[in-house]
TIFI-363448 format. One record per atom (N, C-alpha, C, O): x, y, z; residue in three letters; atom name; chain. Coordinates in steps of 0.1 Angstrom, whole numbers. Layout:
+-------+-------+-------+--------+-------+--------+
!     u !     v !     w ! residu ! atome ! chaine !
+-------+-------+-------+--------+-------+--------+
!     X !     Y !     Z !    ALA !    CA !      A !
...
+-------+-------+-------+--------+-------+--------+
! end
This chain:
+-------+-------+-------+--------+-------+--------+
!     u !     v !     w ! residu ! atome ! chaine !
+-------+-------+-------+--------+-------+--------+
!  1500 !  1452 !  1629 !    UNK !     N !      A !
!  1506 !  1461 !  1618 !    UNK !    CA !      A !
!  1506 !  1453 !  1605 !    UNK !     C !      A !
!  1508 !  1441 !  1605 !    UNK !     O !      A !
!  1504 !  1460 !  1595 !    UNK !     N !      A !
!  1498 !  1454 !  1577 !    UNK !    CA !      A !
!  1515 !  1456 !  1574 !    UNK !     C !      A !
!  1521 !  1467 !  1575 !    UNK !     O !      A !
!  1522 !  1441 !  1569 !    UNK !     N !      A !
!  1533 !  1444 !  1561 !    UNK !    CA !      A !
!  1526 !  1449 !  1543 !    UNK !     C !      A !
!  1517 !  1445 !  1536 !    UNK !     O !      A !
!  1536 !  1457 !  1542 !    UNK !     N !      A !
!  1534 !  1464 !  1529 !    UNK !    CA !      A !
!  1542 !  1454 !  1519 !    UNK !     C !      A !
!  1554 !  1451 !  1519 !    UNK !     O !      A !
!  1532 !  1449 !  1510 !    UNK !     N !      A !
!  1543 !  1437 !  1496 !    UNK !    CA !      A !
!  1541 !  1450 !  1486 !    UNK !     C !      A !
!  1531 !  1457 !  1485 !    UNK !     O !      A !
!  1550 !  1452 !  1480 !    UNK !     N !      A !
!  1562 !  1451 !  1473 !    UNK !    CA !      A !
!  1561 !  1445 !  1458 !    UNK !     C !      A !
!  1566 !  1434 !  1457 !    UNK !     O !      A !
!  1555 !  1450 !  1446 !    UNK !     N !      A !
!  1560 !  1444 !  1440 !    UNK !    CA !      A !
!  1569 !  1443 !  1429 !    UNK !     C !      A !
!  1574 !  1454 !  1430 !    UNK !     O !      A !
!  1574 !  1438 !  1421 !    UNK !     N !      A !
!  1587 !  1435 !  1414 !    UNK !    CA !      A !
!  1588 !  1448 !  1405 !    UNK !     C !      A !
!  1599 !  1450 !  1400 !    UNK !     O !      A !
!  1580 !  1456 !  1402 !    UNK !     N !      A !
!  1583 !  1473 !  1392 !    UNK !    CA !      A !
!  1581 !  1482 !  1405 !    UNK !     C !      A !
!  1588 !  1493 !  1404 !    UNK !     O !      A !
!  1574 !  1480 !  1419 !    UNK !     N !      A !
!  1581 !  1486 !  1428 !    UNK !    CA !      A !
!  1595 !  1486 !  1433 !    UNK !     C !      A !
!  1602 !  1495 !  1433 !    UNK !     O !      A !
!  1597 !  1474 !  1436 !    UNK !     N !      A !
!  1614 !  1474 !  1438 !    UNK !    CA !      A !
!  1623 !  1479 !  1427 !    UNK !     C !      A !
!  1634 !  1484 !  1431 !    UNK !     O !      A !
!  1620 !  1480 !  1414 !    UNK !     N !      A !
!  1630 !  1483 !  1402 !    UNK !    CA !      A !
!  1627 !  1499 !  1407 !    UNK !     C !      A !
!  1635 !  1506 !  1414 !    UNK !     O !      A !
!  1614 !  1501 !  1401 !    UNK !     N !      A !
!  1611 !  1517 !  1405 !    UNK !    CA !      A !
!  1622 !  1523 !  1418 !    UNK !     C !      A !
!  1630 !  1531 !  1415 !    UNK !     O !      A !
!  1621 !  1520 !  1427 !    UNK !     N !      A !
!  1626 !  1525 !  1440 !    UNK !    CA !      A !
!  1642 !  1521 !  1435 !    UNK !     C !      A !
!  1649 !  1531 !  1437 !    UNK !     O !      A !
!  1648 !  1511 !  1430 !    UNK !     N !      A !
!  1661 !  1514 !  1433 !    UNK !    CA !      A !
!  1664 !  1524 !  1418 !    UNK !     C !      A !
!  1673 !  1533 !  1417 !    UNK !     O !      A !
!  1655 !  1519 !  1407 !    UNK !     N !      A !
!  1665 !  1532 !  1400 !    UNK !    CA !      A !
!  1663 !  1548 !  1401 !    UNK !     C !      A !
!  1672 !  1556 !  1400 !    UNK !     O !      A !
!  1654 !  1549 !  1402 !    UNK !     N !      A !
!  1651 !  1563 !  1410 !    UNK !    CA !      A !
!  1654 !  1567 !  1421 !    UNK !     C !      A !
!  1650 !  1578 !  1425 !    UNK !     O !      A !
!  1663 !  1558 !  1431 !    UNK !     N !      A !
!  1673 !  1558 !  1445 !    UNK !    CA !      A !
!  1683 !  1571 !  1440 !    UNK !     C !      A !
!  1691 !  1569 !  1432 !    UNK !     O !      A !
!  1681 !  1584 !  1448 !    UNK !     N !      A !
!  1697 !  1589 !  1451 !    UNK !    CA !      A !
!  1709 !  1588 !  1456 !    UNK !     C !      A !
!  1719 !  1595 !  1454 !    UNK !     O !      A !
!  1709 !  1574 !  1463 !    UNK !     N !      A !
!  1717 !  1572 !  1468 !    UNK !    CA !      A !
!  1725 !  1562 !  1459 !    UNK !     C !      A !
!  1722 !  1553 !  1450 !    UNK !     O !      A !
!  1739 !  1566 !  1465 !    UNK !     N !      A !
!  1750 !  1559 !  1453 !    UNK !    CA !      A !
!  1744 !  1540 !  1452 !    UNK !     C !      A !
!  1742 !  1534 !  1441 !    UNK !     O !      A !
!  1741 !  1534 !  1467 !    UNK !     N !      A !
!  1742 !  1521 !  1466 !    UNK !    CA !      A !
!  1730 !  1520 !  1473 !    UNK !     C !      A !
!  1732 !  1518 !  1485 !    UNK !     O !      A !
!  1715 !  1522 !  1468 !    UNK !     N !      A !
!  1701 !  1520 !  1475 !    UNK !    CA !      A !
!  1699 !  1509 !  1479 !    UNK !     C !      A !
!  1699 !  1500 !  1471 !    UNK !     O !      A !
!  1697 !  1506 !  1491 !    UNK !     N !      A !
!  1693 !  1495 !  1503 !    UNK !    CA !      A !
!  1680 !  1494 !  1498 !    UNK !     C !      A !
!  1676 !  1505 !  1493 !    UNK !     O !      A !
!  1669 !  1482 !  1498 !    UNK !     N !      A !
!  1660 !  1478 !  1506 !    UNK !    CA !      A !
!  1659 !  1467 !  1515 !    UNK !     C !      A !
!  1658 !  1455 !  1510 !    UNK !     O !      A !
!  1660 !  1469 !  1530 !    UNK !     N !      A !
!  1653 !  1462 !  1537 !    UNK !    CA !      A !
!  1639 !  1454 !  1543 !    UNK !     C !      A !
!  1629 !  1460 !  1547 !    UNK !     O !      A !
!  1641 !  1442 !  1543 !    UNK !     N !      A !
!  1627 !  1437 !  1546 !    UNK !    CA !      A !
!  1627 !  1423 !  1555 !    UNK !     C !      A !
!  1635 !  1416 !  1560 !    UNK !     O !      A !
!  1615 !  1424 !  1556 !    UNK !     N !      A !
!  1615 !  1414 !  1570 !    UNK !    CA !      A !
!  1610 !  1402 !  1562 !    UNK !     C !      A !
!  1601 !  1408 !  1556 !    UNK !     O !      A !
!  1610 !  1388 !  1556 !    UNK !     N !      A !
!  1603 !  1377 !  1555 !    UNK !    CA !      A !
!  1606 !  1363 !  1562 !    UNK !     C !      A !
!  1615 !  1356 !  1560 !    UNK !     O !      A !
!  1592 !  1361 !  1572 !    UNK !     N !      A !
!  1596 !  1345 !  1574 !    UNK !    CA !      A !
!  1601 !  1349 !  1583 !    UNK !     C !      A !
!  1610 !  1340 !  1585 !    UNK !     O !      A !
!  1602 !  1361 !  1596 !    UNK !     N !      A !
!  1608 !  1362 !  1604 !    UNK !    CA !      A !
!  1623 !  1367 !  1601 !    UNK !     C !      A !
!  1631 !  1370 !  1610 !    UNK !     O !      A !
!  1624 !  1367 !  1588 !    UNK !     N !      A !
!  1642 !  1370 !  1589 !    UNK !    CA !      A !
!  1644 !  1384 !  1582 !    UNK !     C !      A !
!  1636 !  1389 !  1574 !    UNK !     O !      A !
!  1654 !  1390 !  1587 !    UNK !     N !      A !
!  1658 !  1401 !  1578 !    UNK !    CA !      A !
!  1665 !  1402 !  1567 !    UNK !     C !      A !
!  1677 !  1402 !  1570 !    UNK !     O !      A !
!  1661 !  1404 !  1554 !    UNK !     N !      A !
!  1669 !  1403 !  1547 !    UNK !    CA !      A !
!  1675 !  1419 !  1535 !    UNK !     C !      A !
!  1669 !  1430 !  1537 !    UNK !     O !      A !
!  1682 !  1418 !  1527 !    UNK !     N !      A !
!  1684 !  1437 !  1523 !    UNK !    CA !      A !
!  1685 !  1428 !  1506 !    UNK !     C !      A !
!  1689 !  1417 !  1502 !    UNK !     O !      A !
!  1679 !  1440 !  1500 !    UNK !     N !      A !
!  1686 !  1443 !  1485 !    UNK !    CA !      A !
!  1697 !  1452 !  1485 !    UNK !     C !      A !
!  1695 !  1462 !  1491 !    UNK !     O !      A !
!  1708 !  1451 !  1478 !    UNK !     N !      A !
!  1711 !  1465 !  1474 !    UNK !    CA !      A !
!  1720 !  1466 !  1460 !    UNK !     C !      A !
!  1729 !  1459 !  1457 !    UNK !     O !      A !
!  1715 !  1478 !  1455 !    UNK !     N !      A !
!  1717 !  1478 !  1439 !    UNK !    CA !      A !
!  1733 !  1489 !  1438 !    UNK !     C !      A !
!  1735 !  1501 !  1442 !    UNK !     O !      A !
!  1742 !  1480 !  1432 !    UNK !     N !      A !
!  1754 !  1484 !  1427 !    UNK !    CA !      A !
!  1750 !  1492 !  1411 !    UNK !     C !      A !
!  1740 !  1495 !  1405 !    UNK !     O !      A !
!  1760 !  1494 !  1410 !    UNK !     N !      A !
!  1769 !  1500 !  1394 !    UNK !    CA !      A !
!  1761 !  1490 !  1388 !    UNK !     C !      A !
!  1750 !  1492 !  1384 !    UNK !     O !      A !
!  1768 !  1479 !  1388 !    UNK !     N !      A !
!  1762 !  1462 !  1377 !    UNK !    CA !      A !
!  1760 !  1453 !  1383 !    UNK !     C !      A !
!  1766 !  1442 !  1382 !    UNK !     O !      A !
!  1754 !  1456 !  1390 !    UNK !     N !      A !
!  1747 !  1440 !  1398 !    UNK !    CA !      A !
!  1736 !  1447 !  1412 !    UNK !     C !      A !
!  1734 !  1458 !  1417 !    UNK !     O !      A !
!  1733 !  1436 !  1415 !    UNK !     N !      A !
!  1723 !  1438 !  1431 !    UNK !    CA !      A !
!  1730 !  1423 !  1436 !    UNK !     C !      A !
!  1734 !  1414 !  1430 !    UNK !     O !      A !
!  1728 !  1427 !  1454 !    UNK !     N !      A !
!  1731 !  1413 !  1463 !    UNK !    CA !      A !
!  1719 !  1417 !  1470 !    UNK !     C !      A !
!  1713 !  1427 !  1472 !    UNK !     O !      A !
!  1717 !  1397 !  1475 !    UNK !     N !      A !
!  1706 !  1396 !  1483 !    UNK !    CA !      A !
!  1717 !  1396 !  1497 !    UNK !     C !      A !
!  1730 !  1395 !  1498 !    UNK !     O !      A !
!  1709 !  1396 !  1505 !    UNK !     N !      A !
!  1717 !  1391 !  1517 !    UNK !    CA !      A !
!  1707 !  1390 !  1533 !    UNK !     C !      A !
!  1702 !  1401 !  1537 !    UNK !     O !      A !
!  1706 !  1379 !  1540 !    UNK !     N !      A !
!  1702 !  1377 !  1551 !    UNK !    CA !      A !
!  1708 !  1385 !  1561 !    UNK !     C !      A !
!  1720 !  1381 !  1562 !    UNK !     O !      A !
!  1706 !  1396 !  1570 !    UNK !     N !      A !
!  1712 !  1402 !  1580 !    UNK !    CA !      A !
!  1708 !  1401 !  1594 !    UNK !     C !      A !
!  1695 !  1400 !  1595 !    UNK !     O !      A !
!  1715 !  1402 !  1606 !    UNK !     N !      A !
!  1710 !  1399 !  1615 !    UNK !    CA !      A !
!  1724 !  1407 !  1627 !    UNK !     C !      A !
!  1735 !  1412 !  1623 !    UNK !     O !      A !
!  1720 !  1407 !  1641 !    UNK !     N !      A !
!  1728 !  1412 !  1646 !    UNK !    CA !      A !
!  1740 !  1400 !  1652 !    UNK !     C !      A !
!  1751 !  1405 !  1656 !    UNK !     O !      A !
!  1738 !  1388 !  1652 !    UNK !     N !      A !
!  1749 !  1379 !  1648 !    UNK !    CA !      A !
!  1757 !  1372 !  1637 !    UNK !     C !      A !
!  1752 !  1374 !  1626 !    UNK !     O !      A !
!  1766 !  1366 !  1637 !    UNK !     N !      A !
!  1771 !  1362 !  1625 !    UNK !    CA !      A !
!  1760 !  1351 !  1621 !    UNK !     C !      A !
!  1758 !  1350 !  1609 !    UNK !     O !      A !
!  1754 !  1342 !  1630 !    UNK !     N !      A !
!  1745 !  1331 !  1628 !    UNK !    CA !      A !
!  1732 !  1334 !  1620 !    UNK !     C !      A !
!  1724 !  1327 !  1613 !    UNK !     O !      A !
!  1732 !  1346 !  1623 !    UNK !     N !      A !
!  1717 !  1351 !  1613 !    UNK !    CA !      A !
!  1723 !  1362 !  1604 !    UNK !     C !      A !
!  1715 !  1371 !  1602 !    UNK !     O !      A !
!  1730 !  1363 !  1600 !    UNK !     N !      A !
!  1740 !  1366 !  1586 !    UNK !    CA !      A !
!  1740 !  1358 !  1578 !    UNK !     C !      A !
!  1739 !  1346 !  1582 !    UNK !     O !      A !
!  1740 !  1358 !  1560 !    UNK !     N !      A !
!  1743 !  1352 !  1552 !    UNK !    CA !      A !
!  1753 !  1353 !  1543 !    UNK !     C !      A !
!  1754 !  1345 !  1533 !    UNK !     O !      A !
!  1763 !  1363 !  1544 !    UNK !     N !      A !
!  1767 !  1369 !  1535 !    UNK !    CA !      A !
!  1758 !  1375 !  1524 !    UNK !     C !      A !
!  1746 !  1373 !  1523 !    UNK !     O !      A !
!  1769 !  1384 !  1513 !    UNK !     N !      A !
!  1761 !  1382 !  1499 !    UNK !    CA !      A !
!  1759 !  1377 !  1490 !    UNK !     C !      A !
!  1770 !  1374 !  1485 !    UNK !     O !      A !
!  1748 !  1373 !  1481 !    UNK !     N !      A !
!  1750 !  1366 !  1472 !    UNK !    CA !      A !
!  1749 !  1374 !  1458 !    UNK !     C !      A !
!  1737 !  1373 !  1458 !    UNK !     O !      A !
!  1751 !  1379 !  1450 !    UNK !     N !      A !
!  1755 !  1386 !  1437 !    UNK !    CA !      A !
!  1745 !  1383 !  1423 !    UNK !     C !      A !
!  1743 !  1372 !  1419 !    UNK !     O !      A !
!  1740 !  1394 !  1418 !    UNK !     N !      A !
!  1730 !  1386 !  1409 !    UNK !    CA !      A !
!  1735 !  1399 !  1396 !    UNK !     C !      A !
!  1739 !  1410 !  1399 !    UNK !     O !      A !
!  1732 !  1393 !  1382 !    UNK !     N !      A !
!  1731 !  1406 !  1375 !    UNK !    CA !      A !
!  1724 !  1414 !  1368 !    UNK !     C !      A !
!  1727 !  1419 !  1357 !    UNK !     O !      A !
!  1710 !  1416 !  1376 !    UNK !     N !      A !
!  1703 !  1422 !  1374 !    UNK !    CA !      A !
!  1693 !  1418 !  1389 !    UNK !     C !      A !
!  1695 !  1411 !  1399 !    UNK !     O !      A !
!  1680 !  1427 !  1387 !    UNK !     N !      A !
!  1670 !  1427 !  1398 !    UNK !    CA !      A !
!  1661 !  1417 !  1391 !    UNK !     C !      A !
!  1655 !  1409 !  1398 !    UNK !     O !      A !
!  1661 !  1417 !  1379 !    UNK !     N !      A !
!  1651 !  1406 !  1373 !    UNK !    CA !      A !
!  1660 !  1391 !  1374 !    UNK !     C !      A !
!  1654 !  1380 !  1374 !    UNK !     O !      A !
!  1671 !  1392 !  1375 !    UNK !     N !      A !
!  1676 !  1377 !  1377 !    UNK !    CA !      A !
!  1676 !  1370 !  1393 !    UNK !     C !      A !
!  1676 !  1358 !  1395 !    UNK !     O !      A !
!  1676 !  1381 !  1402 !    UNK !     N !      A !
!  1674 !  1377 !  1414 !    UNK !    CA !      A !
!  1657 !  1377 !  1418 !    UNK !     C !      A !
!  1653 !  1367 !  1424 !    UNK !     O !      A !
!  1648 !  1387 !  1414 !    UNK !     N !      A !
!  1638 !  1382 !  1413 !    UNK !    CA !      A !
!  1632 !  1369 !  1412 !    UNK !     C !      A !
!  1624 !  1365 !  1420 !    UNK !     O !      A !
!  1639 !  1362 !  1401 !    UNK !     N !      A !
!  1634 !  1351 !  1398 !    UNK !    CA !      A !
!  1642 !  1338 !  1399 !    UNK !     C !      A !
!  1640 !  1327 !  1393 !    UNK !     O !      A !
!  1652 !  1340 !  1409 !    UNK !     N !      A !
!  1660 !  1330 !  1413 !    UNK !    CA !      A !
!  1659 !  1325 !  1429 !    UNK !     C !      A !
!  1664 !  1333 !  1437 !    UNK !     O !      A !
!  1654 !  1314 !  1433 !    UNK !     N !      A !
!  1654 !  1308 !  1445 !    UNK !    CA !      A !
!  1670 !  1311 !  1451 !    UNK !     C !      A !
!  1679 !  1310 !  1443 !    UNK !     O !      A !
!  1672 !  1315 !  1464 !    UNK !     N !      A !
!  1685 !  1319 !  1464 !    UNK !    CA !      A !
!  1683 !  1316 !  1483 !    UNK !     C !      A !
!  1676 !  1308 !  1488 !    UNK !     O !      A !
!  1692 !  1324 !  1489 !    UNK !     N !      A !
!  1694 !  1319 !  1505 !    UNK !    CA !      A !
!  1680 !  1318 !  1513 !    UNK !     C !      A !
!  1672 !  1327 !  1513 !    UNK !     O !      A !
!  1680 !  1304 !  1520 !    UNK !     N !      A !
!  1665 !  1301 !  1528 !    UNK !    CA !      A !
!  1656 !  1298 !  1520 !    UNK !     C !      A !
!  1644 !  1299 !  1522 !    UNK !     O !      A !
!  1662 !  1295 !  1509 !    UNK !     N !      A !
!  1649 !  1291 !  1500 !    UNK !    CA !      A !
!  1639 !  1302 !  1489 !    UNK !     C !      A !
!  1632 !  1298 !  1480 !    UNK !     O !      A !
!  1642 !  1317 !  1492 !    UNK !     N !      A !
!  1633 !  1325 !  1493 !    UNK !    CA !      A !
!  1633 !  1326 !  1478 !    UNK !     C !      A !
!  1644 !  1323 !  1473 !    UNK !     O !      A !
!  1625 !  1329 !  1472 !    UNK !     N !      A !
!  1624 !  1328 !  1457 !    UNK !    CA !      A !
!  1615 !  1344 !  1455 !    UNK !     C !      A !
!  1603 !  1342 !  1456 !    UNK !     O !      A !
!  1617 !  1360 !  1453 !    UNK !     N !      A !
!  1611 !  1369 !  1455 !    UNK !    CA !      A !
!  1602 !  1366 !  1447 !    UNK !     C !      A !
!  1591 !  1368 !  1452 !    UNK !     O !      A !
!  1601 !  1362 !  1435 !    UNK !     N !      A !
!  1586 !  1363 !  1425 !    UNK !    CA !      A !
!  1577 !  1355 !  1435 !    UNK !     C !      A !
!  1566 !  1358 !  1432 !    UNK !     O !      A !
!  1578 !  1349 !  1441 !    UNK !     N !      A !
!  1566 !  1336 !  1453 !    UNK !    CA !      A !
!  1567 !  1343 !  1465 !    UNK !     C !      A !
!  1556 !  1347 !  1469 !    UNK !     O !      A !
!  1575 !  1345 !  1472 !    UNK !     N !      A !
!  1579 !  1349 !  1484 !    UNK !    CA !      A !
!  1571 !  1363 !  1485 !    UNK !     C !      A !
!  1571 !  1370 !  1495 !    UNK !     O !      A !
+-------+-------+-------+--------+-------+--------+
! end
């Protein structure tokens, strides 16, 4: 199965054009699961998993272009990643 990338005016596209109050994207990298999801004023990244050990909490950014381009949990840097 072909993972689908994503790129950085797809992700903006999809969340501001999201109906939904607080649009998720989920995605798989590196084996891990991780989600976007866009607030009022801000987006969090966050590692999810069905234990707390593969949980990361969230981390808070303020904007999609600053998380974009900020190395953040596991290393993962979205503009490289």
């Amino acid at each position: 199965m072909k993972e689908e990338m994503w790129t950085f005016e797809d992700l903006k596209e999809y969340l501001e054009k999201s109906k939904e109050n607080e649009p998720e994207i989920p995605f798989l990298l590196n084996g891990k699961k991780y989600m976007i999801i866009r607030f009022k004023d801000k987006v969090s990244f966050q590692r999810f998993g069905e234990t707390l050990e593969e949980q990361s909490g969230e981390v808070f950014f303020k904007d999609l272009d600053t998380l974009y381009h900020t190395e953040t949990i596991d290393g993962v840097l979205l503009e490289r990643d």
